[in-house]
VOMI-271096 format. One record per residue (C-alpha): residue number from 1; residue in one letter; x, y, z. Coordinates in steps of 0.05 Angstrom, whole numbers, plus 5000, padded with zeros to 4 digits. Last residue first. Layout:
# residues N
+-----+------+------+------+------+
| seq | type |    u |    v |    w |
+-----+------+------+------+------+
| NUM |    a |    X |    Y |    Z |
...
+-----+------+------+------+------+
# end
This chain:
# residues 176
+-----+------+------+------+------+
| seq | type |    u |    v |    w |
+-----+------+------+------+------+
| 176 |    x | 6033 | 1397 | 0303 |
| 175 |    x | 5983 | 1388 | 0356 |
| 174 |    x | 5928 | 1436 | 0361 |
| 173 |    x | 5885 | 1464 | 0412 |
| 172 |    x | 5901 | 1437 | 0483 |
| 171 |    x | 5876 | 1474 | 0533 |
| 170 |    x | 5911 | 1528 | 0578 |
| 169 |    x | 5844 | 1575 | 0583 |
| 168 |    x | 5881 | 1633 | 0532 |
| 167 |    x | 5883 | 1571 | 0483 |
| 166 |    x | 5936 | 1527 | 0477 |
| 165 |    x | 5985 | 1510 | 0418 |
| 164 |    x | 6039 | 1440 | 0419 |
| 163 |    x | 6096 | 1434 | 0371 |
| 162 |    x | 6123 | 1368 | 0365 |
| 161 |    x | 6200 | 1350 | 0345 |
| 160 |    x | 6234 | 1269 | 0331 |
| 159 |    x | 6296 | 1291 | 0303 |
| 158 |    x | 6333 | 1276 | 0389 |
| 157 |    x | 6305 | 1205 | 0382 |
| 156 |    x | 6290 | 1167 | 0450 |
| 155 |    x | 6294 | 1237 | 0482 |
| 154 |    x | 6241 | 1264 | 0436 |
| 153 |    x | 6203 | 1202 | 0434 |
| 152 |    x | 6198 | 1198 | 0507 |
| 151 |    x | 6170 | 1283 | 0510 |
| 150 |    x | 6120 | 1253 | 0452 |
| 149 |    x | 6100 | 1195 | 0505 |
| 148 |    x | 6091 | 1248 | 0556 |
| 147 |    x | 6051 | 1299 | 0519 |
| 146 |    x | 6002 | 1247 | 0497 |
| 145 |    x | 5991 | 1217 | 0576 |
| 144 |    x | 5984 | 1294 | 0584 |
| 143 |    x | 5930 | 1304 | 0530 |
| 142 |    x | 5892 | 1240 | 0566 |
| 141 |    x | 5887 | 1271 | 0636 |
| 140 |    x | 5829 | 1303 | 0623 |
| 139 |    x | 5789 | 1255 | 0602 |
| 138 |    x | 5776 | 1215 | 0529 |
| 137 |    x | 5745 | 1150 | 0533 |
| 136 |    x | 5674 | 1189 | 0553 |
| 135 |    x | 5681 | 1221 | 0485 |
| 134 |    x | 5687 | 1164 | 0452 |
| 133 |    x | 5626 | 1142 | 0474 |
| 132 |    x | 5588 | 1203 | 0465 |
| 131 |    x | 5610 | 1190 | 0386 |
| 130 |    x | 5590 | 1132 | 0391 |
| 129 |    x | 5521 | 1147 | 0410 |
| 128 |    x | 5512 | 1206 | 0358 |
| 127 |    x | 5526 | 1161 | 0313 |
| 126 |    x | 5486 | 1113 | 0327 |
| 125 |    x | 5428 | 1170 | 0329 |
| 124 |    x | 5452 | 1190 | 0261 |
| 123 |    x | 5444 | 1121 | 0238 |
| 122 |    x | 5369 | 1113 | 0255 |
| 121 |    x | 5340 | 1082 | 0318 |
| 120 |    x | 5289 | 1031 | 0338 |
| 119 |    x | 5314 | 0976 | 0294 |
| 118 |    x | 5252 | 0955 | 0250 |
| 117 |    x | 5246 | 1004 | 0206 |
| 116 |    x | 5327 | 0996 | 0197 |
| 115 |    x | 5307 | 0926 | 0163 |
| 114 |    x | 5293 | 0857 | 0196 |
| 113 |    x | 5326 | 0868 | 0265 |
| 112 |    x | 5392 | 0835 | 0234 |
| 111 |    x | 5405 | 0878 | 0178 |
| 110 |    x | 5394 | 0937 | 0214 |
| 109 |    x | 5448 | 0905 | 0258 |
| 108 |    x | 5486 | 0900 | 0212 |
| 107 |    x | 5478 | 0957 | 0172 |
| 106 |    x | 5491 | 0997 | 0240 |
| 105 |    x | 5554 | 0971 | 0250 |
| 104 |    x | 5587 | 0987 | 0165 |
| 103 |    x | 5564 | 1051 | 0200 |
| 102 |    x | 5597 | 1062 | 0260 |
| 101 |    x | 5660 | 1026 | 0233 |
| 100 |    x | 5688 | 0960 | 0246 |
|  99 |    x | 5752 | 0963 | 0283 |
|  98 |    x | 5747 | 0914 | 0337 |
|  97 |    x | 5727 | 0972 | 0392 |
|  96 |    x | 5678 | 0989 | 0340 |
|  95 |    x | 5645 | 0926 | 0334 |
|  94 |    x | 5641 | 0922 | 0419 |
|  93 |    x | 5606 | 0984 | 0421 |
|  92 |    x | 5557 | 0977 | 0374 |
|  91 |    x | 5538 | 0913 | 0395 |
|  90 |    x | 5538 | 0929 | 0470 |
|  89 |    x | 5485 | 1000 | 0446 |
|  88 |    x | 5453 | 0943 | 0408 |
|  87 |    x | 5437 | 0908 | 0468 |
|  86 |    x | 5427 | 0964 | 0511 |
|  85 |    x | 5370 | 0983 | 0465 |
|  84 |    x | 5387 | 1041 | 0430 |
|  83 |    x | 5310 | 1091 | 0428 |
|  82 |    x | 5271 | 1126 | 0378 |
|  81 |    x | 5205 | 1133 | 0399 |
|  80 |    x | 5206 | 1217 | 0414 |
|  79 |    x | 5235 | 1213 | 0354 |
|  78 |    x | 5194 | 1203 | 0297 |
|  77 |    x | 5227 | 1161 | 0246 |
|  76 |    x | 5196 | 1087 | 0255 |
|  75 |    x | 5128 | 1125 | 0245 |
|  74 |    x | 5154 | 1131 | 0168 |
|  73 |    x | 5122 | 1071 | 0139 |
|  72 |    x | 5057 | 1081 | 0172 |
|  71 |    x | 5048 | 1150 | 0144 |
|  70 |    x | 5059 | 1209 | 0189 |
|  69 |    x | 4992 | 1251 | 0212 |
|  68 |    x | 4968 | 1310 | 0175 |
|  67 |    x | 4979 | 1378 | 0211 |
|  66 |    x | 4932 | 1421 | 0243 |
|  65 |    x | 4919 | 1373 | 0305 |
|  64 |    x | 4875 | 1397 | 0367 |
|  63 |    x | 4880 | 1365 | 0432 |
|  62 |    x | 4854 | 1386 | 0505 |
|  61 |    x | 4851 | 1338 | 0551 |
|  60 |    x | 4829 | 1350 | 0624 |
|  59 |    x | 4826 | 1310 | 0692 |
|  58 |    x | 4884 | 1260 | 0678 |
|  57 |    x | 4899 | 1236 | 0742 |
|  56 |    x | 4975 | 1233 | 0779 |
|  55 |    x | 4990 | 1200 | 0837 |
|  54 |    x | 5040 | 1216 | 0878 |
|  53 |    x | 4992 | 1229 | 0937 |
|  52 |    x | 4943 | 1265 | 0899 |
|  51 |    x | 4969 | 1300 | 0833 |
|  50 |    x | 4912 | 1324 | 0793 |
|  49 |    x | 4938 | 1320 | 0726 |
|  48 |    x | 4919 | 1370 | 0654 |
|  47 |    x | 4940 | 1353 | 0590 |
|  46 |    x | 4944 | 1411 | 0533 |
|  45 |    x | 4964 | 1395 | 0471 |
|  44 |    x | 4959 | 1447 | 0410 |
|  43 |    x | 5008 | 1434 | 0354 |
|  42 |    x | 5031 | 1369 | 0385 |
|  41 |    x | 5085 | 1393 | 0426 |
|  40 |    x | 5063 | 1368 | 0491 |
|  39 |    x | 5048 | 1417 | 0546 |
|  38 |    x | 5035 | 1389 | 0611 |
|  37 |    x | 4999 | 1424 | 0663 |
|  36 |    x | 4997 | 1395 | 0739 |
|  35 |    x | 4950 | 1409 | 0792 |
|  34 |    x | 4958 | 1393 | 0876 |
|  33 |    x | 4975 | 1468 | 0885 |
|  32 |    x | 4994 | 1500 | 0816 |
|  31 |    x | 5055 | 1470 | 0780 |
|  30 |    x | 5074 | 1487 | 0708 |
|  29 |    x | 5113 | 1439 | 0666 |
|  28 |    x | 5136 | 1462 | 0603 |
|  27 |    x | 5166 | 1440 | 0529 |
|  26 |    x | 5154 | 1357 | 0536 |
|  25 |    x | 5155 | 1334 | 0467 |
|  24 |    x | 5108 | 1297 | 0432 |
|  23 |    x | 5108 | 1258 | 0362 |
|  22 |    x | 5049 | 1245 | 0312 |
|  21 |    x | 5021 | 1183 | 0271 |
|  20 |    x | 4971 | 1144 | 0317 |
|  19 |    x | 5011 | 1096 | 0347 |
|  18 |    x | 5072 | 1153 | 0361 |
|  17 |    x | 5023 | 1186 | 0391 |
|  16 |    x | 5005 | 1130 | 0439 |
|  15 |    x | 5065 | 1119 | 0457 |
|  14 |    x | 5086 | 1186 | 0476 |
|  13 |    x | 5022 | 1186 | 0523 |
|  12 |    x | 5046 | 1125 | 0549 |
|  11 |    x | 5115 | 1151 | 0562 |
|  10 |    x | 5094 | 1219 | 0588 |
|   9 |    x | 5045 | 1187 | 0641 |
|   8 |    x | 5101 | 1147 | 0661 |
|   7 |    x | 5140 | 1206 | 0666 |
|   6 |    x | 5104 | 1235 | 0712 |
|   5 |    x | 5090 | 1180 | 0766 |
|   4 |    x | 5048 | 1123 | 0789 |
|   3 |    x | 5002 | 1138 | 0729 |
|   2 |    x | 4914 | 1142 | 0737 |
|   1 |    x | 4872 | 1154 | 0669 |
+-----+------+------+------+------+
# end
């Protein structure tokens, strides 16, 4: 077999396992002159490119599984093929920014695909995604934008107090 590039060769291979009932991982690349190794997690995986002018050949497979293989109703689950579209990645966005919870979100959309088997992604990995999201939202400058509209309350309404702790590093650790 001939790929344009590396992880091409990854992504076929990965979709290919995930046909057949197991998951990869990439866990080393070696390089020796024009030859690459890739190790797959797969209990023993051993795939083996000549690399000629960007192009990479399969000249050795080695493969050896100790493990049964995942029933067809769980292959949605293995995660080397769980992916957010950028569709759902907009949905999920846009129903949170309206107040709908991460969740209650992902129900939907299951919902919509045809069942969460059909989705591409579980609810921890939507999770995960919003959470990065938010995370993104918040910078830097945000805990001073804070501090400045509780130093406007203050004068706006002398009873109005805050209390604000920092670690050794000067960030923000608690509000109070």
């Amino acid at each position: 077999m001939v790929f344009s590039n590396e992880l091409e060769a990854y992504y076929k291979y990965a979709a290919y396992a995930i046909g057949k009932g197991f998951g990869v991982r990439k866990a080393q690349m070696v390089k020796k002159r024009n030859i690459r190794d890739m190790k797959l997690n797969v209990t023993v995986l051993l795939i083996k490119f000549k690399v000629d002018n960007g192009i990479y050949e399969v000249i050795e497979s080695v493969s050896k599984h100790n493990h049964p293989f995942i029933p067809e109703d769980q292959k949605h689950l293995i995660i080397c093929g769980r992916m957010i579209s950028n569709t759902c990645k907009s949905v999920l966005v846009d129903m949170t920014k309206v107040g709908i919870g991460g969740t209650t979100t992902y129900k939907f959309l299951a919902n919509e695909a045809g069942g969460s088997q059909n989705l591409g992604f579980n609810l921890h990995d939507c999770q995960n995604y919003l959470q990065t999201k938010r995370s993104e939202v918040v910078s830097g400058g945000d805990c001073q934008n804070l501090l400045n509209h509780f130093h406007c309350m203050q004068i706006q309404n002398p009873m109005f107090s805050y209390v604000v702790q920092v670690d050794q590093d000067g960030r923000l650790t608690n509000l109070f």
